[in-house]
N, C-alpha and C positions, 0 to 999 in steps of 0.2 A: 504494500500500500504506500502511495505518496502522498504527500501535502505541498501544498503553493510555498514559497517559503520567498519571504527579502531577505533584501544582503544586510541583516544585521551584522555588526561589529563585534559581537561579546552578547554572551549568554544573559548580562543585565540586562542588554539592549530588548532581547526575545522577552525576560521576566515583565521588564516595564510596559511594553507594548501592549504583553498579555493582561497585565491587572488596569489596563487602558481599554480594554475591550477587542482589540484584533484579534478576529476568531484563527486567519494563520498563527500568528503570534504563539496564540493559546494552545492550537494542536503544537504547533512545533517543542511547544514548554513542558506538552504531556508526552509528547514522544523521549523528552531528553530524563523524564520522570520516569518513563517502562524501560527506559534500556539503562538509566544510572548513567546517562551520558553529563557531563558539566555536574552533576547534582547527586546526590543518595539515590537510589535506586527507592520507588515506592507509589506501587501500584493504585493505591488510594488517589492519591495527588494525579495520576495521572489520568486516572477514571476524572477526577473533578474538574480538569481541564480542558480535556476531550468531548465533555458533557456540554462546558461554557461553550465554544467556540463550535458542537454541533446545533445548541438551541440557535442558535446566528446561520443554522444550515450551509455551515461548513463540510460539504460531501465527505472530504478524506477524514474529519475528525469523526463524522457519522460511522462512516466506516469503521474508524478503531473502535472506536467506542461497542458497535455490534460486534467485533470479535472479543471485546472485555466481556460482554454478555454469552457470547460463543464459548468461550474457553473456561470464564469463572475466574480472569485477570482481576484483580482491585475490587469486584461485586460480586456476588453469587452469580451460580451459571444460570443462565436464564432464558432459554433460549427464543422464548417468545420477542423477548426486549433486542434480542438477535435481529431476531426477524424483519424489528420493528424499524430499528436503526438503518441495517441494510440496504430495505426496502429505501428508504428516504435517502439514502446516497446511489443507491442504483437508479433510483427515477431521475437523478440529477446526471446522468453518465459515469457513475465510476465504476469503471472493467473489475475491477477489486470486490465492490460490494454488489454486484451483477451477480459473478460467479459465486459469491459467499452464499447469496440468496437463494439460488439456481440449487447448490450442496443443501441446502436446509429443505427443499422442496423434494428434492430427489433422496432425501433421507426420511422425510417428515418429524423433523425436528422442532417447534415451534409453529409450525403451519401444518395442515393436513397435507399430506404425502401427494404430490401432483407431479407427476413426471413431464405431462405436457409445460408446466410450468417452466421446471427444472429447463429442460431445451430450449423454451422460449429466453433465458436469463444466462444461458450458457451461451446462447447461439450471441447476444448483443456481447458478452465480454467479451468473444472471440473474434467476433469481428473489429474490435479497439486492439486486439493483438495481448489477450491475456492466456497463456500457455497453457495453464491446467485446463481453462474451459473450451480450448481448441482439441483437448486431449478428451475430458468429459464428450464432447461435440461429436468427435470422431466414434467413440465407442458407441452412441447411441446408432448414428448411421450404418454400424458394420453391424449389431445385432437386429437391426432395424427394430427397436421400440421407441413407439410413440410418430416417429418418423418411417417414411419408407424405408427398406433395407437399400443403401447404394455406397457400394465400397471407393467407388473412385472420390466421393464425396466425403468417406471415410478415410481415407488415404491424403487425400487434401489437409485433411482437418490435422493429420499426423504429422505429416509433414509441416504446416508449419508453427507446431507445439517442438517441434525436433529440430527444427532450425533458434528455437529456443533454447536448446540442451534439457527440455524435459524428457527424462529417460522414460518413462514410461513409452509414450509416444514415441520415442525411439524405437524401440523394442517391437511394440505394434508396427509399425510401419517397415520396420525388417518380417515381420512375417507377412505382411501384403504381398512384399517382395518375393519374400519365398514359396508365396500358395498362387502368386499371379492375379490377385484380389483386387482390385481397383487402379493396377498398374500393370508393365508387362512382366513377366514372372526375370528374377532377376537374381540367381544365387552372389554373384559379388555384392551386388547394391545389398543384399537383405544381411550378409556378413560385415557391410561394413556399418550400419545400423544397428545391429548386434553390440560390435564392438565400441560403438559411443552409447551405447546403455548401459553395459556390463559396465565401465570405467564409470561410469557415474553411481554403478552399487545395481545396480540391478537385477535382482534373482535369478529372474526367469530369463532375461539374456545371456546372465552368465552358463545360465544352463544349455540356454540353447548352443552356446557356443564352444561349450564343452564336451555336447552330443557331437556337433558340425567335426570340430576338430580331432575326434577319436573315427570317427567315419572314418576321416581323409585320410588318416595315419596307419588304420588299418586298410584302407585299398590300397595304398601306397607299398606297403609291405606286401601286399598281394601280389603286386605287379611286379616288385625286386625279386620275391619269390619263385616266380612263373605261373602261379595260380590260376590268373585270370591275365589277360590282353588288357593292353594298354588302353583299349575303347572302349573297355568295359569298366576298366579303374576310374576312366573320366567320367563314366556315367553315372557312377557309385559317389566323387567325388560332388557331383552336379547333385543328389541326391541328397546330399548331406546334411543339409537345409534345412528338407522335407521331414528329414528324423528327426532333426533338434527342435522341429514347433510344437511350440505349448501354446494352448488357446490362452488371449487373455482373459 
């Protein structure tokens, strides 16, 4: 999440401004209160700051403020008061609390459970260029609920949560690659998608790429062997992909 922020001078400059009323001011003063930045660390102070500068409908401060109610930071968890926050910075444009809203609807956490929802609030974050609901976006497309089933649409949505470095969406979009899903079937491309998921932690890439790589190792040994022909090791090798998919 971001906040607007001037070129103050010094952390007095932000204190002053805030108990002046600048709702940036104010977020920026509850931000440096939840991370213990310039100040003591304390969650309280930051909820109460957050709170000032969202009543002024300050979106990013709305924003924090519902994930202090989301998490249980500084207030009790609450998740209606989630909701409620969210809502009021997502109506404003923020990709941040779009998707926070879109999670709470597709969870039903504070709101009745609405999938159509969830999509409708994932699909506006993703289009401001917020990664996880490009990634959320992408998996409702390829299971097709709520929305028709269209992988190339899901494959889209992958791609560019993964030009973000979100591994998830990484990972997905190597096995687009590797089943021919919404792209043309693609054993390097879907290995090299792998491999920027695993390096980011990724389980199920790492796995996949741990299947991929024992394949190739043992065709390869086949071939030194005499086992099998050389056109048969690449096909094995081509293959390898195919073995290491995990659904997500």
């Amino acid at each position: 999440m971001q906040t607007s922020r001037r070129n103050w001078q010094s952390f007095e400059e932000v204190r002053k401004a805030a108990e002046e009323g600048d709702p940036a001011a104010q977020c920026h003063l509850a931000i440096c209160f939840q991370n213990g930045q310039h100040v003591q660390q304390d969650l309280q102070q930051a909820v109460k700051w957050f709170r000032r500068a969202a009543d002024q409908n300050d979106a990013a401060a709305q924003c924090y403020l519902g994930f202090c109610y989301q998490t249980g930071s500084g207030v009790p968890q609450e998740f209606g008061q989630a909701a409620k926050w969210f809502r009021e910075a997502a109506e404003q444009g923020d990709p941040a609390a779009q998707f926070n809203l879109g999670v709470l609807y597709e969870t039903g956490q504070g709101v009745s459970q609405n999938y159509a929802e969830a999509v409708k609030w994932y699909h506006s974050a993703a289009e401001q260029g917020e990664p996880q609901a490009q990634f959320n976006l992408g998996v409702f497309y390829e299971t097709g609920q709520v929305v028709p089933q269209d992988y190339e649409e899901a494959a889209k949505w992958y791609r560019k949560a993964s030009e973000q470095e979100c591994a998830p969406a990484q990972c997905n979009l190597g096995l687009c690659y590797e089943t021919g899903r919404g792209v043309e079937k693609n054993v390097r491309e879907a290995v090299k998608w792998f491999c920027r998921a695993a390096r980011a932690g990724d389980k199920t890439a790492q796995h996949n790429l741990g299947v991929y790589y024992a394949t190739l190792e043992a065709a390869e040994k086949a071939t030194a062997e005499g086992e099998v022909g050389s056109e048969a090791a690449s096909e094995a090798a081509s293959e390898a992909a195919g073995d290491a998919a995990v659904s997500p």
